[in-house]
C-alpha positions in Angstrom: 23.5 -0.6 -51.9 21.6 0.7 -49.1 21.5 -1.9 -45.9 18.5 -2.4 -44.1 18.9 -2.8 -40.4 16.2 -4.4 -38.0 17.2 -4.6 -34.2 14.7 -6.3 -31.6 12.9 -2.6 -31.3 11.9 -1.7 -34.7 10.9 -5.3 -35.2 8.4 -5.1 -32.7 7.2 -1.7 -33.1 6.7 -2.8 -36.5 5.0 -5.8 -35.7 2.6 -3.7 -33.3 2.0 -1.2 -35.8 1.0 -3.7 -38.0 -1.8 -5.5 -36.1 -3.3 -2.4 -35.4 -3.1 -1.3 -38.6 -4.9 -4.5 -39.5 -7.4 -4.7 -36.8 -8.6 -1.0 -37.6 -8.8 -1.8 -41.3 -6.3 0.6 -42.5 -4.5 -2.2 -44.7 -7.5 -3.9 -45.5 -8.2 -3.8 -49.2 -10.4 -1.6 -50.5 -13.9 -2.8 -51.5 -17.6 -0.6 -52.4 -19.4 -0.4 -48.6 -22.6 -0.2 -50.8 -25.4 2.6 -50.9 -26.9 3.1 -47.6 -31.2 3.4 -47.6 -32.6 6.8 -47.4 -34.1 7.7 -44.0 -37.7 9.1 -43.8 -37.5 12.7 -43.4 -39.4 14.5 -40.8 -42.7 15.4 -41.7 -42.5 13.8 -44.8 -45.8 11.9 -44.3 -47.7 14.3 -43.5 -51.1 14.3 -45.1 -50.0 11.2 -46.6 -53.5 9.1 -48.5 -52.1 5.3 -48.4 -53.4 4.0 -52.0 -53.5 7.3 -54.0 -53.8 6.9 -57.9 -51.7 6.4 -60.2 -52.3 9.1 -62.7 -51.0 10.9 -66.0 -50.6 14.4 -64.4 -51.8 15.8 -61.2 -54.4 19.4 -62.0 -53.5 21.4 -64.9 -49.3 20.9 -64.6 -46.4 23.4 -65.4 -44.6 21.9 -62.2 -42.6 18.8 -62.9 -41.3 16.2 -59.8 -38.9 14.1 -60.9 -36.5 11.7 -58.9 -35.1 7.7 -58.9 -35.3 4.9 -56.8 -32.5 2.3 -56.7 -32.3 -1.1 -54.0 -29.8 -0.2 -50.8 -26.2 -1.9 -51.2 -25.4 -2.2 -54.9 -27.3 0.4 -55.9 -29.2 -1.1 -58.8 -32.1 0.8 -60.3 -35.7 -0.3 -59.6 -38.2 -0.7 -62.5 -42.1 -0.3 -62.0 -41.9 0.8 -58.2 -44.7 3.3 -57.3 -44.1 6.8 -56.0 -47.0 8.9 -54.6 -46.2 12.5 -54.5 -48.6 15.4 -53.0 -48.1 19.1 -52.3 -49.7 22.4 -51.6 -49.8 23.7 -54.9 -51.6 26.7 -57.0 -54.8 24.3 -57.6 -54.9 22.7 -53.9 -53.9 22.1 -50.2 -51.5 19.4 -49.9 -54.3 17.7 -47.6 -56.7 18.1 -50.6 -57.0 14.3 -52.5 -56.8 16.3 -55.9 -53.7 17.4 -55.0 -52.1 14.0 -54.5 -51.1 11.4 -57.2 -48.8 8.3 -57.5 -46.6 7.2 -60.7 -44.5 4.5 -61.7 -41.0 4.4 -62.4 -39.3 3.4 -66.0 -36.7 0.6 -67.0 -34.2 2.8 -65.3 -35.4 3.7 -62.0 -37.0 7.4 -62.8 -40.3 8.8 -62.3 -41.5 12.2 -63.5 -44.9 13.0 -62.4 -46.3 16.5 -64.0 -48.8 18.6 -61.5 -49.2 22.5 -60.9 -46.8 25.1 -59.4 -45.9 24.2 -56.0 -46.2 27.3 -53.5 -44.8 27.8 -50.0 -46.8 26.1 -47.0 -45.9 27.2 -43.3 -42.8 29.6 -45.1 -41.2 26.9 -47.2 -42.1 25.5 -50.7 -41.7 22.0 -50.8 -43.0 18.4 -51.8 -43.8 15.2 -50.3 -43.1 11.5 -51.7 -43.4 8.2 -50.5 -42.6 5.1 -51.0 -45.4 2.6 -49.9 -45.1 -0.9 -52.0 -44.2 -2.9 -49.5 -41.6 -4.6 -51.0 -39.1 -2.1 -49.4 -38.9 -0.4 -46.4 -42.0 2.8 -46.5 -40.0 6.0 -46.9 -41.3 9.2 -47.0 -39.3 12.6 -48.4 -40.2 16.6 -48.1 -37.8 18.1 -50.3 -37.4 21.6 -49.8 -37.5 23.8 -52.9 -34.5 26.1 -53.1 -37.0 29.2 -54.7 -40.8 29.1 -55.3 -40.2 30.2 -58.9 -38.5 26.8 -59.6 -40.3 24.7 -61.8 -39.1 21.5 -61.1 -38.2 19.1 -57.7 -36.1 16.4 -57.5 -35.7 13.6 -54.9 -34.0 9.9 -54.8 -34.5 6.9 -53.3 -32.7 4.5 -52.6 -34.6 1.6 -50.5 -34.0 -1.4 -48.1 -35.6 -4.9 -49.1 -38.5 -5.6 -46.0 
C-alpha cells in the first residue's frame, strides 16, 4: 500500500495552489460562456437606405445571399427578423435603390435573398447586410467574396437584445 505523506510544506503549497487555482477559474466547472454578438464591420453601411423593401428577388438573379441570424448568449435562432442586403452587382451600383432589397428570415433563422451576379467594387467583390429592426442591436456586415465567379455569399448573425 502506498503511504501518503503531508508535512507542513506541501500542505501549504497545496493549499496555495489551490486558491489560485480557484480564484483564476481553472477548477471551476465547466459551463457554455454563450455566443458573443457580431460586431458591425467596417464599411458595412455604406450606402445603406434605412426601410428598403422587402422583396421576392433583387433584378434578374443568378446570385444567391444567404446567411442566419440567432439571439447573442444561447444562441437560439430568430424567426421573422428582417435582413436588407445591397451590392454593386451586374444590373446596378450598390448606391443604386434597385440594387438594394430586404427579406425575412424562416422558422429557423435563415434568409436567402436571390439578386444578380455580384462584381468587384474598389478591387474586391463583396456584399452588404444589415440588421435594422430594432429589436436588436443594428449591425451591419461586408462579406468579402473569396472569387467574383462565386455564385453565392454567406453571412451570420448573431444579435444582442437593445
Amino acid at each position: 500500500m502506498t503511504r501518503l505523506e503531508i508535512n507542513r510544506r506541501k500542505f501549504i503549497a497545496t493549499g496555495v495552489g489551490t486558491i489560485v487555482a480557484g480564484l483564476t477559474g481553472v477548477i471551476t466547472p465547466a459551463h457554455a460562456s454563450g455566443l458573443a454578438p457580431t460586431p458591425s464591420m467596417r464599411g458595412g453601411s455604406n450606402n445603406y437606405r434605412p426601410g428598403a423593401p422587402i422583396v421576392e428577388r433583387i433584378g434578374g438573379g443568378g446570385f444567391w445571399m444567404t446567411g442566419t441570424v440567432r439571439r447573442a448568449g444561447d444562441g437560439a435562432p430568430l424567426p421573422g427578423q428582417r435582413i436588407q442586403i445591397w451590392a454593386h452587382t451586374t444590373e446596378g451600383h450598390e448606391r443604386d435603390q434597385r440594387s438594394h432589397g430586404a427579406t425575412l428570415t424562416d422558422a429557423n433563422g435563415e434568409f436567402r435573398l436571390e439578386m444578380p451576379q455580384i462584381v468587384p467594387a474598389f478591387g474586391q467583390p463583396h456584399g452588404h447586410l444589415a440588421y435594422d429592426s430594432g429589436e436588436f442591436e443594428t449591425v451591419f456586415l461586408r462579406p468579402v467574396m473569396s472569387s467574383a465567379k462565386d455564385k453565392t455569399l454567406a453571412a451570420h448573425f448573431v444579435l444582442q437584445p437593445v
